[in-house]
SEDO-410035 format. One record per residue (C-alpha): residue in one letter; residue number from 0; x, y negated, z negated. Coordinates in Angstrom, 1 decimal, always signed. Layout:
N
pt aa->A | i->NUM | c1->X | c2->Y | c3->Z
...
END
This chain:
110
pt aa->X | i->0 | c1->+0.0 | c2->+0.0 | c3->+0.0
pt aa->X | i->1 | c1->+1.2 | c2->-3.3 | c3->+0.2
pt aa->X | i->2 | c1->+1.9 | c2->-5.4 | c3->-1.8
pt aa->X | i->3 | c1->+0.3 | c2->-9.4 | c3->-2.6
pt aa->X | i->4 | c1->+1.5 | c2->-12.4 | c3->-2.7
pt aa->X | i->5 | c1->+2.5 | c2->-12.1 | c3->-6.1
pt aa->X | i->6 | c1->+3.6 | c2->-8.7 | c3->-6.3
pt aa->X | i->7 | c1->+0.5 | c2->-6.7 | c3->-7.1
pt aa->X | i->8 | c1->-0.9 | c2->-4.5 | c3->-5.3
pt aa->X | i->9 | c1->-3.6 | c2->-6.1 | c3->-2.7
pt aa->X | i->10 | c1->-6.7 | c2->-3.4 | c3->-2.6
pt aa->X | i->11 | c1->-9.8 | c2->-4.5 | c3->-2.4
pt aa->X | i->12 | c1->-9.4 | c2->-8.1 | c3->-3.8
pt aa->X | i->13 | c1->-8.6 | c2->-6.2 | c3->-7.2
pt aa->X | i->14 | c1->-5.7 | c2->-8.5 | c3->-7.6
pt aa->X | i->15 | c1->-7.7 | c2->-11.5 | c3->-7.5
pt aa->X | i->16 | c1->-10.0 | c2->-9.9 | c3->-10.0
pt aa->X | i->17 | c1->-6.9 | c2->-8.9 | c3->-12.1
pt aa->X | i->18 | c1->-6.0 | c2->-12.9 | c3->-12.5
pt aa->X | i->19 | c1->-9.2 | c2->-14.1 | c3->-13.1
pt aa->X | i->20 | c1->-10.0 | c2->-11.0 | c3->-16.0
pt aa->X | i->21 | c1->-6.1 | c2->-11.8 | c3->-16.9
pt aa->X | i->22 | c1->-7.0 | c2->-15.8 | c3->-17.2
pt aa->X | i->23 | c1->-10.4 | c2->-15.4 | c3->-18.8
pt aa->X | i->24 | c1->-8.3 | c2->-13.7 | c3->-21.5
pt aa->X | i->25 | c1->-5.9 | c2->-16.4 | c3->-22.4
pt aa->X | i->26 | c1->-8.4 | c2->-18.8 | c3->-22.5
pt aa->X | i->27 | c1->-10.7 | c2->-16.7 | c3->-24.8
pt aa->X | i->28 | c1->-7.8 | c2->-16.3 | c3->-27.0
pt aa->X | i->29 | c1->-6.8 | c2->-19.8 | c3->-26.9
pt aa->X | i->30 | c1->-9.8 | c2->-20.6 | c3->-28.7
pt aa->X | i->31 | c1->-10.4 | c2->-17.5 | c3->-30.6
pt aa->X | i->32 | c1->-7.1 | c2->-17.6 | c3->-32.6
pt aa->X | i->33 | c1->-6.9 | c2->-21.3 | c3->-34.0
pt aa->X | i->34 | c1->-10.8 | c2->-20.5 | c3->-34.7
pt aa->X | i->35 | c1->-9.6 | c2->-17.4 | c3->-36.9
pt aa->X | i->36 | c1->-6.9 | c2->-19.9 | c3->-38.6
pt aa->X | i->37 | c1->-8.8 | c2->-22.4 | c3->-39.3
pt aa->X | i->38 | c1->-11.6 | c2->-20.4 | c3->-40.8
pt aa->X | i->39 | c1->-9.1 | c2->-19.2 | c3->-43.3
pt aa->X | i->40 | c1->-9.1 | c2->-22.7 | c3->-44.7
pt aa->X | i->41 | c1->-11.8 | c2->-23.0 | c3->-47.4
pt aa->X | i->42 | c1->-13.4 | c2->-26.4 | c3->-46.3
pt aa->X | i->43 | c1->-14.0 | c2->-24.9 | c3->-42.7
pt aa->X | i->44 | c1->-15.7 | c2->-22.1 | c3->-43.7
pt aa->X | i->45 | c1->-18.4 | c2->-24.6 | c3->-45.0
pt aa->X | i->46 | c1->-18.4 | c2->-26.2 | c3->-42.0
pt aa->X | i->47 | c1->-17.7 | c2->-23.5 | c3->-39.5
pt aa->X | i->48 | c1->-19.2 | c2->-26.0 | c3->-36.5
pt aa->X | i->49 | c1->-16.5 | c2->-28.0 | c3->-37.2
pt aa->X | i->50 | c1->-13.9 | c2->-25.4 | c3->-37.2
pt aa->X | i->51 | c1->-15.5 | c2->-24.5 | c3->-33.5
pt aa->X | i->52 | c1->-15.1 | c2->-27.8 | c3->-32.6
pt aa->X | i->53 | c1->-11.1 | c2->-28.2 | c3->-33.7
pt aa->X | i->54 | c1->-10.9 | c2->-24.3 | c3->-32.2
pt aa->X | i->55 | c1->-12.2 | c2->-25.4 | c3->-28.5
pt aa->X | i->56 | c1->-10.1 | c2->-28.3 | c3->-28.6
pt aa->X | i->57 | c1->-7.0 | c2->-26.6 | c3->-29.4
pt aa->X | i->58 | c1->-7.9 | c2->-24.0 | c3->-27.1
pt aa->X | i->59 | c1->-8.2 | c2->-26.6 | c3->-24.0
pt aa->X | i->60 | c1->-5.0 | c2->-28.5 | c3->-24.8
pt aa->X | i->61 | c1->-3.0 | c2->-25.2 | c3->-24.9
pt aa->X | i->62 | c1->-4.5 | c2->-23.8 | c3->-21.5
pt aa->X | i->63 | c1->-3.9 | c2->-27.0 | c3->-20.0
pt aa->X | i->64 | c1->-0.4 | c2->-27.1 | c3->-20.9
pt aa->X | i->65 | c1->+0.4 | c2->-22.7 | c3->-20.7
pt aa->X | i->66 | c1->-1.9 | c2->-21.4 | c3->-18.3
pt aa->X | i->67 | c1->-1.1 | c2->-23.4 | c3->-15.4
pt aa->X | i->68 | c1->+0.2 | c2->-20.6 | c3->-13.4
pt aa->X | i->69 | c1->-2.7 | c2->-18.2 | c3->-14.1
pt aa->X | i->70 | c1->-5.0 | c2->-20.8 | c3->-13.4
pt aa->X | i->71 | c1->-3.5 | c2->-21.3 | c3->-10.0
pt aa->X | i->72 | c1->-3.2 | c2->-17.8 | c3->-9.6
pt aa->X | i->73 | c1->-7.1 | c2->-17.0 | c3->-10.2
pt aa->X | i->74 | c1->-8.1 | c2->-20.3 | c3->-7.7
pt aa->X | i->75 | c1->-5.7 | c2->-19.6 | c3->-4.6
pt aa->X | i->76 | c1->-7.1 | c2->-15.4 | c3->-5.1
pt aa->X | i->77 | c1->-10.7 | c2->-17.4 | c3->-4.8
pt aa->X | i->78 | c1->-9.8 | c2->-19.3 | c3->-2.0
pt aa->X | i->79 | c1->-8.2 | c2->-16.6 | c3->-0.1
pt aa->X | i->80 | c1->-11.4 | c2->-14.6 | c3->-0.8
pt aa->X | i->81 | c1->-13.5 | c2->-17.1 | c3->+0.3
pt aa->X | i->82 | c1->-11.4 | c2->-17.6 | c3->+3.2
pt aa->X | i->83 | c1->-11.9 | c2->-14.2 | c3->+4.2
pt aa->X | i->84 | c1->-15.5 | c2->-14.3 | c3->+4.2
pt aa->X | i->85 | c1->-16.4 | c2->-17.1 | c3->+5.7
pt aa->X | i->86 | c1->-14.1 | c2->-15.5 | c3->+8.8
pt aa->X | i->87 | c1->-15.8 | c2->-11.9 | c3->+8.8
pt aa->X | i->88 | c1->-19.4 | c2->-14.2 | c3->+9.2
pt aa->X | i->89 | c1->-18.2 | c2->-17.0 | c3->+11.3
pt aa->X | i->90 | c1->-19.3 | c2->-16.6 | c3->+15.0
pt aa->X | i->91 | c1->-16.7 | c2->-17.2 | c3->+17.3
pt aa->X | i->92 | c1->-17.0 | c2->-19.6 | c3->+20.3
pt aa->X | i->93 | c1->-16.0 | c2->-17.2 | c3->+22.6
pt aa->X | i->94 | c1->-18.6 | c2->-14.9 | c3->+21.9
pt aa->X | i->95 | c1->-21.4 | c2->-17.4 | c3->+22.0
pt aa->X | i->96 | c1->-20.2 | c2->-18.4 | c3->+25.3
pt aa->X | i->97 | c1->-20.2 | c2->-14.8 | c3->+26.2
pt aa->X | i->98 | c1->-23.4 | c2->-14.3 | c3->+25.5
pt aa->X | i->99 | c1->-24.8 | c2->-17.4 | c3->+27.1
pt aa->X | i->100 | c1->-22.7 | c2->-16.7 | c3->+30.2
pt aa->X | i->101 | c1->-24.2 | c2->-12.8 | c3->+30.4
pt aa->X | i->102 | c1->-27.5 | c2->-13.9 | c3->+30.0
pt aa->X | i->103 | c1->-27.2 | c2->-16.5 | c3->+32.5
pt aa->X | i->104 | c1->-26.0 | c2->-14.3 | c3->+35.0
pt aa->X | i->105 | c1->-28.7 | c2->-11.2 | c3->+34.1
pt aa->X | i->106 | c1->-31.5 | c2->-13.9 | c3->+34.9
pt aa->X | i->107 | c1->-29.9 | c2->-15.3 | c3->+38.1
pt aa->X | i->108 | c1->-29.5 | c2->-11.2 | c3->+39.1
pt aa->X | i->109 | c1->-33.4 | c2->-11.1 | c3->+39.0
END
């Protein structure tokens, strides 16, 4: 098989699918891990809203400033995806003019 862009295998789009699920990951834990610390301090866990609020902050600076690279990895495997299937549906000139010219020519045959 070979191999992507980035030096996965490319089967199937499964490599685009591996950086998005690989992405979605970071980001979850981004905000899931300052969540679990700060709900260790007493006054959060009174206001755990708060602590959610701190956590999703955190979270977005850190993916902002680390996950760069997977983000760009997950949008260019969307792109390329996209790419690909606006091709497979896009009718191509040649075969509209085809078509017109054949059924041009079967009506001037009758």
């Amino acid at each position: 098989m070979p191999a992507g862009p980035h030096g996965a295998l490319d089967y199937d789009g499964r490599v685009k699918s591996r950086s998005a699920l690989v992405y979605t990951v970071l980001r979850l834990l981004a905000f899931l891990v300052p969540f679990g610390l700060l709900m260790l301090l007493p006054i959060m866990r009174e206001y755990y809203w708060l602590a959610a609020i701190f956590a999703a902050l955190i979270g977005l600076s850190l993916s902002m400033i680390f996950l760069r690279r997977p983000l760009d990895e997950m949008t260019t495997g969307l792109a390329e995806r996209r790419d690909r299937v606006r091709a497979e549906r896009a009718v191509k000139d040649e075969d509209v003019e085809d078509a017109a010219t054949g059924s041009s020519e079967s009506r001037s045959a009758d």
